[in-house]
N, C-alpha and C positions, 0 to 999 in steps of 0.2 A: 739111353743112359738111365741107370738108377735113381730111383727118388731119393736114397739114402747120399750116393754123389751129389743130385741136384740140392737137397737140401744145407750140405757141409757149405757150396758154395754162397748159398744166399747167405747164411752164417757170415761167411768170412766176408762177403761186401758190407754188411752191417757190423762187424769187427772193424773194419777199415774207414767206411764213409761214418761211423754212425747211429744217422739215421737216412731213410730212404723210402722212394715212396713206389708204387704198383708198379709204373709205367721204367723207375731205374730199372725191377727185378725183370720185366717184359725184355726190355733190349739186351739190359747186359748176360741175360739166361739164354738169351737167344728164344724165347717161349712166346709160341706162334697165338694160344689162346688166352685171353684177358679172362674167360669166365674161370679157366681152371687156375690161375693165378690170385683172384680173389678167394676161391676156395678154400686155396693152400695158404694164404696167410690168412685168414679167419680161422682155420682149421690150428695153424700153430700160435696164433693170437689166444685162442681158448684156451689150449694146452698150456700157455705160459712161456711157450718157448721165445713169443714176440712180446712184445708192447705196444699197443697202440695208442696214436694221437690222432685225435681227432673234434672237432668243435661244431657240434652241430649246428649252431649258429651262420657259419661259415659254409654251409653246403658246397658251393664251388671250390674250395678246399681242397684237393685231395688231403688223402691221411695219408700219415707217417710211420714208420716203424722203426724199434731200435729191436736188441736185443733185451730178452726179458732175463730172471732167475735161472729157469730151466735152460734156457739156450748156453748162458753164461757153462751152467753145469757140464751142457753136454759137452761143449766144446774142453772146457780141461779133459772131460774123460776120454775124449779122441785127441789129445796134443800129436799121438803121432802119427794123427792120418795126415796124407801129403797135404790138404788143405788148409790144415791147421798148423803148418811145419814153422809157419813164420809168427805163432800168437806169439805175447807174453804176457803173462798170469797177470802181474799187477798192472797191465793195462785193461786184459780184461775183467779185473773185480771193477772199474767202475759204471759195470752194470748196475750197480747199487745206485749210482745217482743219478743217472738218465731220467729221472722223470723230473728231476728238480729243476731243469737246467730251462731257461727261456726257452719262448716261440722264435725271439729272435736269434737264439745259438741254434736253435733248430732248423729255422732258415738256411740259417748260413751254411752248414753242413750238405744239407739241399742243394744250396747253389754249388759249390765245390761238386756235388753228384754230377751239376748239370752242366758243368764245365767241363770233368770227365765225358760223359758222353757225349760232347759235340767233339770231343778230340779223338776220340772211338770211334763219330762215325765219318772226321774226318779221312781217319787214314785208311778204314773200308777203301775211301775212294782213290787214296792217293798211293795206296799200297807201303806204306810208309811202315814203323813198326816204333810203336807209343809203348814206353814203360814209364808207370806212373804211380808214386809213391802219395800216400797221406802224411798228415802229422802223425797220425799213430805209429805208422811204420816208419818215422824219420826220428823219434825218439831217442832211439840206440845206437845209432850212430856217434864214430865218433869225429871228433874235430869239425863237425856242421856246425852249420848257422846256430847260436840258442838267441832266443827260442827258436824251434822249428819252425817254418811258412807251413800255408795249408795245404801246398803241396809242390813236390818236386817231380820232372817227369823229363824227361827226353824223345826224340824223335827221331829216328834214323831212314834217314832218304834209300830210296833203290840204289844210288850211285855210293852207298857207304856212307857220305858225309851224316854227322850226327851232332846234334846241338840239344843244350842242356837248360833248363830253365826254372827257376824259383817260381812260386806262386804266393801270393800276398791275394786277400781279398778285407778289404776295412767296410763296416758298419755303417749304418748311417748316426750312430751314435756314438761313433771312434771321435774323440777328441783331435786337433790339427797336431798337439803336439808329440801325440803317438805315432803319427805318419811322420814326422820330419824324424823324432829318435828312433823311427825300424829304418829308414835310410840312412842316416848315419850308421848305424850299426852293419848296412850291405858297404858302405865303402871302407870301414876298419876291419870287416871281413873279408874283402879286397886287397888290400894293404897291406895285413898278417900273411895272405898266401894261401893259406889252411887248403884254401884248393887247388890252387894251381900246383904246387909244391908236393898233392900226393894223387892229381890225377892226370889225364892227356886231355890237350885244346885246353881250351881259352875257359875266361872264368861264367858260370852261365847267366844270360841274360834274368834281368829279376822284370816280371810283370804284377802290374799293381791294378787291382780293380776299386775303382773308388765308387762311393755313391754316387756321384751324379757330379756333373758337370765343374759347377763351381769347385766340389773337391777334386778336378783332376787339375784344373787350370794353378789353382796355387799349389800342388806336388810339382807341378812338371814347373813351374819356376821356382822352389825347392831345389829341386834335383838340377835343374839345368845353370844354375849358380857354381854348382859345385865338382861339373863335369869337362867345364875347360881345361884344354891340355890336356886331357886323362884318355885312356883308348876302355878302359875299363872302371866298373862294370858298365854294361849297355842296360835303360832302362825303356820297358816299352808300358804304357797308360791305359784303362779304358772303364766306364764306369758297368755297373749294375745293368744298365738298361741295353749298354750297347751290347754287351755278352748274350746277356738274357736273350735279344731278340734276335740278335748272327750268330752267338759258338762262339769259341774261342778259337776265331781264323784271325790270319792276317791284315784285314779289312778292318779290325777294329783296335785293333792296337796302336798307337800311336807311340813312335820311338821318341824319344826326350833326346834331344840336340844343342849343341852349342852353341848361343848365339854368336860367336865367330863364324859357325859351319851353315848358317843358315844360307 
């Protein structure tokens, strides 16, 4: 495959995720050598085409990349190679502020990376077939969620059955009352229909990653307050660490239930 192909594509993972780091462009390139992958982003890091972060202090660190100026450029100048088919301009001018934004938005972006590929290399194994949308790309839509989650994706079984899922990931610095008003906001978006009413099946399960423990226990009696009598939405839980160290399988999600249903 062309370098100028393989290039358009890293482009477009860092249009989507961001930022990202060696080891995302390795799997999701499919690209069997690490030395010639460092190269290639030192090589477009120089050029401009990238941006790096990085903190020397931090050695075990890996570095990060977003898109730089140049990259930004090239890609309007190609809008209509097929890789590009899906930008839009004023998402991507803010290439201009990518360097301002926290380590911790930067993180976060990361972890959404690392949650894609454990559902990538989930369905390697299960032969399943993962389509998997960003906020960037949930932007233009219309009649979704606003704000957008940080990402929406589906999964379609060998047997056809397919199930649809919101993604929520919160900070360790989200405030409690920002996670009670983004839940409220899934059940009045429940309610209005906005989905059910313009697509098939059921409405999709929303997964919420919390920090850590104590924030999953008080969401999930949040949510579970407010879920009696109701068949919808379904909520499934799980923090930072449990993701981080299984994937985003089943084994770590915990569904939120009715204390009637218990």
């Amino acid at each position: 495959m062309s370098t100028i192909i393989r290039q358009n594509e890293l482009f477009t993972l860092l249009y989507r995720f961001r930022f990202l780091q060696r080891r995302h462009f390795q799997l999701l390139l499919n690209h069997k050598h690490v030395s010639r992958i460092y190269n290639w982003l030192n090589q477009l890091t120089q050029e401009h085409y990238l941006k790096k972060f990085f903190n020397a202090h931090t050695i075990t660190v890996s570095a990060s990349y977003s898109l730089n100026t140049k990259g930004r450029k090239y890609i309007k100048d190609h809008l209509d190679d097929r890789e590009f088919m899906s930008v839009k301009e004023p998402v991507l001018d803010r290439v201009w502020r990518e360097y301002k934004y926290s380590e911790q938005f930067r993180n976060h972006c990361l972890f959404i990376a690392d949650i894609y590929v454990s559902l990538y290399e989930l369905v390697q194994k299960t032969k399943a077939v993962l389509n998997f949308r960003t906020k960037v790309e949930l932007l233009s839509i219309k009649n979704f969620i606003f704000p957008a989650p940080d990402a929406f994706f589906s999964l379609e079984e060998q047997d056809g059955s397919k199930k649809y899922f919101f993604l929520e990931v919160f900070d360790p610095s989200t405030p409690e009352t920002r996670v009670t008003r983004r839940i409220k906001q899934y059940f009045e978006y429940c309610d209005r229909r906005y989905w059910q009413d313009r697509s098939e099946g059921s409405f999709p399960r929303v997964v919420i990653v919390l920090p850590d423990v104590r924030a999953k226990r008080f969401t999930y009696k949040q949510i579970q307050r407010k879920i009696a009598g109701r068949e919808e939405p379904i909520f499934y839980l799980s923090t930072w660490e449990e993701t981080r160290t299984k994937g985003m399988v089943k084994e770590v999600l915990q569904r939120v239930v009715a204390k009637d249903s218990d």
